[in-house]
VEXLOVEX-457109 format. One record per residue (C-alpha): x, y, z. Coordinates in steps of 0.001 Angstrom, whole numbers, padded with zeros to 6 digits, always signed. Layout:
BEGIN
XYZ;...
***
This chain:
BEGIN
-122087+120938+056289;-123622+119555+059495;-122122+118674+062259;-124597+116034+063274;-127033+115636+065188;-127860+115966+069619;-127975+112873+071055;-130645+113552+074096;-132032+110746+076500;-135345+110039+078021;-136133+109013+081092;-136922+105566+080152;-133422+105182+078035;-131504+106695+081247;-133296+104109+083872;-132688+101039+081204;-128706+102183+080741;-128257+101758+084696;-130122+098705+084732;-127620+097608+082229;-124527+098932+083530;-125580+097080+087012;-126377+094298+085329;-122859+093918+083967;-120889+094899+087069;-122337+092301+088946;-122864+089379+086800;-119730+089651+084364;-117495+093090+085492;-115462+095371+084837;-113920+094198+080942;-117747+093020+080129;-118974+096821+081077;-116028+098479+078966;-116801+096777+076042;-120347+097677+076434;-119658+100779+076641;-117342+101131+073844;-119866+099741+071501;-122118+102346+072569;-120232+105251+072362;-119448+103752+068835;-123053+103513+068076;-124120+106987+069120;-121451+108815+067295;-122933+106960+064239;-126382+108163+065507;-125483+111616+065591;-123917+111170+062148;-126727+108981+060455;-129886+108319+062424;-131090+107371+059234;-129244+104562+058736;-131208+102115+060899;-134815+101117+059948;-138246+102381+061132;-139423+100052+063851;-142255+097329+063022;-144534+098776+065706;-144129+102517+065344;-143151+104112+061665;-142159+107005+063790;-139237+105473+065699;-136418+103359+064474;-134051+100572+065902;-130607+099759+065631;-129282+096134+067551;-126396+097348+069322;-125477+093711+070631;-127916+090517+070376;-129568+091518+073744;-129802+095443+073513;-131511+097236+071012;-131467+100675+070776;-135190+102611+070476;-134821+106085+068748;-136698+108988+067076;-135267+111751+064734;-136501+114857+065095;-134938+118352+063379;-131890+118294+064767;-132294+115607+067780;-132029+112030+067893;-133837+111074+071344;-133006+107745+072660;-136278+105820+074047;-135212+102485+075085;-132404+100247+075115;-134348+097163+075634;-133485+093882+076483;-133997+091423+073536;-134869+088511+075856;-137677+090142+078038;-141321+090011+076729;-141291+091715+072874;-144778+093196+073985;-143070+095474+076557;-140943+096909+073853;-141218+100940+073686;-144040+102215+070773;
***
């Protein structure tokens, strides 16, 4: 059986997570941040599990998306043994800046 799969992050979905995690310090701290956090670590264990699970994204049939809260959604791709995180974007900024 398989153990799952490697969670790996671009550059893109490493610069948006600190955005985020600054975000949250400053503007609503430290119980705001675990939560966040939580739901993430959460999400990624079921990424690893079933990247599957989530569907293909409306502007790219090669990556999906999974809505981790109503203002992050999580940008991915599956590959053979990888799932390689592209974005979490920001649901309110402009939907034309979203990752392809």
């Amino acid at each position: 059986m398989r153990n799952g799969y490697k969670i790996e992050w671009t550059e893109e979905a490493d610069q948006c997570l600190d955005d985020i995690i600054e975000y949250l310090k400053e503007e609503w701290g430290e119980k705001a941040l675990s939560d966040f956090a939580r739901k993430l670590q959460k999400r990624l264990e079921l990424l690893a599990i079933r990247p599957l699970l989530f569907p293909k994204s409306s502007r790219r049939s090669t990556s999906r998306r999974s809505v981790l809260t109503k203002q992050i959604t999580i940008y991915y791709k599956v590959n053979r043994d990888t799932v390689l995180l592209l974005s979490l974007f920001d649901n309110r900024k402009n939907p034309l800046k979203r990752p392809k």
